[in-house]
N, C-alpha and C positions, 0 to 999 in steps of 0.2 A: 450675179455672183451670190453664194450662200454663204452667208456671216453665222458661225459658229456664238453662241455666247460669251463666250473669251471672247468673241472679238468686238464687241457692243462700243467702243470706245478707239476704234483704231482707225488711222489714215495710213497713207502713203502719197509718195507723189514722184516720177516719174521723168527722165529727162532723155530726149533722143536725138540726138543731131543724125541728119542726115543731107548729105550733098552740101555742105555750112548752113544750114539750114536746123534750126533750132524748137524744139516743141519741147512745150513743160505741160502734162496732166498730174492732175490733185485729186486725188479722191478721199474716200473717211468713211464712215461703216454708215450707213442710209439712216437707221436709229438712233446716230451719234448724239450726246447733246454736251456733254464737256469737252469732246477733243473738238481743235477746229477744221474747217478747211486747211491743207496748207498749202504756202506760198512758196515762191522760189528761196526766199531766206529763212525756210521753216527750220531747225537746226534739229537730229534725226541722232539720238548714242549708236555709233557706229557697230558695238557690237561683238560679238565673235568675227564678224567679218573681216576682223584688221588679224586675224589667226594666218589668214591669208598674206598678207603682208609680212606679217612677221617670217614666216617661215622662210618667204621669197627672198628678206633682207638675210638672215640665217646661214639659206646654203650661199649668197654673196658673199657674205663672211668669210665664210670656211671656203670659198673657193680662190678668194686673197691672200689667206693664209692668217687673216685675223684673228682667228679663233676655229675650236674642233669642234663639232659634235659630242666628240667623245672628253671632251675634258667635263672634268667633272665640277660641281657647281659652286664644293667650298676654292677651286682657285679664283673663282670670279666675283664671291661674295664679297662684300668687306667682313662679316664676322663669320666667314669660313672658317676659321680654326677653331672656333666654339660649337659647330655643332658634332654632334654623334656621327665616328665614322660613315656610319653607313649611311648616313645621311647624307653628309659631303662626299658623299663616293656617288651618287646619282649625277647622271652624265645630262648634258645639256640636250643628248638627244631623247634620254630616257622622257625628259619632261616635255619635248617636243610631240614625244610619241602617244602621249598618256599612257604611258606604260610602268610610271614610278613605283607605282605599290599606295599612293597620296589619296586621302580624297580628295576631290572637286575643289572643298574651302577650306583655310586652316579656320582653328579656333576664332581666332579676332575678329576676320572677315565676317564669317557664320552669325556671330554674337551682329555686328554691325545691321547684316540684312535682316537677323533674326527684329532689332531696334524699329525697322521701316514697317514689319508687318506688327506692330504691339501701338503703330501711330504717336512712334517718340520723336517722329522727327517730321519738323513742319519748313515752309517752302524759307528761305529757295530751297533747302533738301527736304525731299520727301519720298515716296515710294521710289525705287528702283535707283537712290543716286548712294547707294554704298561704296560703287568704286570710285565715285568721288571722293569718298571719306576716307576711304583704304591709303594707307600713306605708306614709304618705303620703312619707315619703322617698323610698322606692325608685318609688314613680309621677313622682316629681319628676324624678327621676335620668331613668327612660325615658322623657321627654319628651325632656328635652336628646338623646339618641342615637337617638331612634326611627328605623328606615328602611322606609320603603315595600317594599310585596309586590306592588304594583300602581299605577295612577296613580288620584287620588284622583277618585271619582265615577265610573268606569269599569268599575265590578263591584262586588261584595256579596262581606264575609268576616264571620263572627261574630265581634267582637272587644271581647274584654272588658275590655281595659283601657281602650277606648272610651268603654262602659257604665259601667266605674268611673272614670271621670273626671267621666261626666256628674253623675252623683251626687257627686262631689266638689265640684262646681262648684256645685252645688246646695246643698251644705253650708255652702260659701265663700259666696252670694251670699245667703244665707235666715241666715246666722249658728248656725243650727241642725246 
């Protein structure tokens, strides 16, 4: 395999059952010298990959009758009625879709990651644990101030506080 520069520093490691029959490989960039090998308890931030999940739990939802796609976000907020109509008029599918008009991070978030790349913050947080630090306040907050990058439904942005809202809402409407 060729390890790109960005990847000077990376593992993975790998698990396959087949026939009950169980294999774990580990591997890390050949040049590695701070990441380490890892083990079967090596513990990996899941990632965009639970976008997957989420959506899967979503249309479960809405196929219960627990909730719509289309409602929109201030009925599920708690401080729904504080923000700008058309704020709270974006539908839970618009933020599914990255279609809201949003960018990617509100203000808070932005400021938080902007913190990891300046080295204000040492272990256990350090490089890349913002959304640890991200709390349900500060999504509250960027509701109330959100501003459009674009007009909503008229293009595609990756936007994660989208994503983490969905799943908040998800949280809010399942109790779980």
């Amino acid at each position: 395999t060729t390890w790109s520069s960005a990847h000077r520093e990376a593992s993975i490691i790998v698990g396959v059952t087949r026939n009950g029959a169980r294999e774990v490989h580990a591997f890390r960039s050949p040049d590695a010298q701070l990441v380490p090998v890892p083990t079967e308890s090596t513990i990996y931030e899941i990632g965009s990959v639970s976008k997957i999940y989420l959506a899967t739990i979503l249309a479960e939802l809405e196929r219960r009758g627990v909730l719509s796609i289309e409602d929109p976000i201030s009925k599920w907020l708690p401080n729904g009625d504080r923000l700008k109509p058309e704020i709270g008029a974006l539908t839970i599918r618009q933020l599914a879709t990255h279609s809201s008009g949003l960018p990617s991070m509100g203000k808070r978030h932005s400021e938080i990651a902007a913190s990891e790349t300046m080295g204000q913050w040492q272990p256990p947080y350090g490089a890349y644990t913002h959304y640890l630090r991200y709390k349900k306040e500060h999504l509250y907050a960027h509701w109330e101030d959100a501003e459009f990058v674009y007009p909503t439904g008229e293009g595609w942005l990756y936007c994660v506080m989208g994503m983490g809202t969905v799943g908040h809402i998800l949280e809010l409407a399942t109790g779980q």
